[in-house]
C-alpha positions, -999 to +999 in steps of 0.1 A: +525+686-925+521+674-887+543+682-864+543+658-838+564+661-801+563+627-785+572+637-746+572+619-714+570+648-688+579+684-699+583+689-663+567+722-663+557+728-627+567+720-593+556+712-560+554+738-530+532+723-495+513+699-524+505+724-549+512+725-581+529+755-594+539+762-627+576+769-643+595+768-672+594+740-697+625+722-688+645+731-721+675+711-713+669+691-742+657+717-765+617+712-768+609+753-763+636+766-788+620+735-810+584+748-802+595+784-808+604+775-844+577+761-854+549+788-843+546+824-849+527+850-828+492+842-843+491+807-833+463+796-806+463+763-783+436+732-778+440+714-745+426+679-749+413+659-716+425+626-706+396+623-679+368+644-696+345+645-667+373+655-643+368+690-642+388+701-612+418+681-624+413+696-661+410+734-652+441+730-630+463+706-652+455+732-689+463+764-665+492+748-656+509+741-689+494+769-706+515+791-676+542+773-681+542+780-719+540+818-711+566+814-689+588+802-716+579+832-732+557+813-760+526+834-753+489+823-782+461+846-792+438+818-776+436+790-750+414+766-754+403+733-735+383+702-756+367+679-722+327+666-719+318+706-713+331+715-747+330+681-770+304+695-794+331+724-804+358+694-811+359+703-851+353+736-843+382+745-820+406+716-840+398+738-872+408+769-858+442+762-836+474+753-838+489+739-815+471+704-797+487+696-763+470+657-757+473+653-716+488+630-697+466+606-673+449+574-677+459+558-715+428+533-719+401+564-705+419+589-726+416+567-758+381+563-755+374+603-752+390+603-786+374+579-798+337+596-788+345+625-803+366+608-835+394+629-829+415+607-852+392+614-882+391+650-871+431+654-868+431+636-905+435+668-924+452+688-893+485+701-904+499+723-873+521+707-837+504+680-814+523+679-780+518+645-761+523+640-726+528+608-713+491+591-721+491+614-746+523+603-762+512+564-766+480+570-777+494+589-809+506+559-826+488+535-847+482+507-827+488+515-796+509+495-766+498+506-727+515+485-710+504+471-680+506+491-645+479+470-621+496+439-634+474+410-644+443+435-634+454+465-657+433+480-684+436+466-715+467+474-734+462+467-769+440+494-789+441+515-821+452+547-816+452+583-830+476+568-864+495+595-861+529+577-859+545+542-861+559+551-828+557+535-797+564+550-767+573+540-728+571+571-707+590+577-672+611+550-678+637+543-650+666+520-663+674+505-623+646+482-614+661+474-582+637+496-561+608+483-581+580+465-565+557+435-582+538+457-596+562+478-617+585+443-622+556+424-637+551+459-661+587+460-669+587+420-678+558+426-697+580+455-720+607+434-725+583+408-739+562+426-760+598+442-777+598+410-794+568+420-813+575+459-821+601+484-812+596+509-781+612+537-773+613+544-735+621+581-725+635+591-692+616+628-680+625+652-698+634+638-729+611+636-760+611+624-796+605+652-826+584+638-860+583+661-891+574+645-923+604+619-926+624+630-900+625+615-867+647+630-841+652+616-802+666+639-777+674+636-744+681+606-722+666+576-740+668+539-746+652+515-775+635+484-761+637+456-793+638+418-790+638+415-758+671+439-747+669+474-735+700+496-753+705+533-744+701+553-776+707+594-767+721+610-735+711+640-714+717+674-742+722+652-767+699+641-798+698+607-822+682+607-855+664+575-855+650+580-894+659+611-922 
């Protein structure tokens, strides 16, 4: 049975002179005591690329989290990385780990690298925890919604995704739109719209959204986007069962 961890930013690093160290997980809202539970000391990790030809951005970005993890004193027998240097090992390594962390980046490019290396027929019989960041995150539901960033000029935002989940997420959302610009207005009008057609759920940083078999489990600050109105659904420390 998957285990699947829908998350918007695990806000595992932070910024010193514009360089990226890593930290903790944030556990405010209970993701490593979740993660902890669900591994033992035998399990090894698969970072997968959003960008697989950006190699300086991929080595840095799976150090970091995979840091961060130590740091939160969950610690794997083996690291690996799945990007255009290692895609002929994709069954391979998915056969032998764990624990998938799918990156965060660029939705549309990220899609398509799963898609050349048919990671959704690979994850069919996968039965251990996928971790999605962000990009990640949306592209683990059927069909997936990206909405749009570049405004009338973004990448498409209608695809089939990983089938993973009926879920659709909205990551880094920001309730306040009044320090928005057009951009980031005509994304958020665009949300509301598309609510009419299927149920989002927007997490604020930090928070995720926990899948095991039935259960389905928000926590942390959160809001559900449906016909058209935004409504807050789980608080900072808190959780909401959205399905048992």
């Amino acid at each position: 049975m998957k285990k699947l961890f829908f998350t918007s930013n695990t806000k595992h690093y932070y910024k010193d002179n514009d360089m990226k160290l890593p930290k903790e997980i944030d556990n405010t809202n209970g993701i490593v005591d979740q993660i902890k539970k669900l591994i033992n000391k035998n399990h090894s990790i698969l970072y997968i690329a959003s960008d697989p030809n950006d190699y300086e951005k991929i080595d840095s970005y799976s150090s970091l989290i995979f840091e961060a993890f130590k740091l939160s004193n969950i610690t794997f027998s083996d690291y690996l990385v799945l990007d255009n240097r290692t895609k002929d090992k994709a069954s391979e390594y998915i056969s032998k780990v764990n624990v998938i962390f799918l990156s965060g980046g660029d939705t549309f490019i990220e899609n398509k690298f799963f898609e050349e290396i048919k990671l959704k027929e690979l994850l069919h019989n996968y039965n251990g925890i996928i971790i999605g960041q962000s990009a990640g995150s949306i592209n683990m539901a059927n069909s997936v919604y990206n909405s749009p960033e570049e405004g009338e000029n973004s990448e498409p935002i209608y695809f089939e995704g990983l089938g993973l989940s009926n879920i659709n997420i909205e990551p880094h959302f920001v309730l306040d739109t009044k320090d928005f610009d057009e951009m980031q207005l005509y994304q958020r009008n665009h949300i509301i719209n598309e609510s009419k057609k299927r149920t989002i759920y927007a997490l604020c940083d930090g928070s995720h959204i926990l899948e095991v078999g039935g259960t389905i489990t928000v926590y942390g600050k959160s809001y559900l986007i449906k016909d058209g109105l935004i409504k807050e659904i789980c608080d900072e420390g808190k959780s909401f069962c959205i399905k048992n």
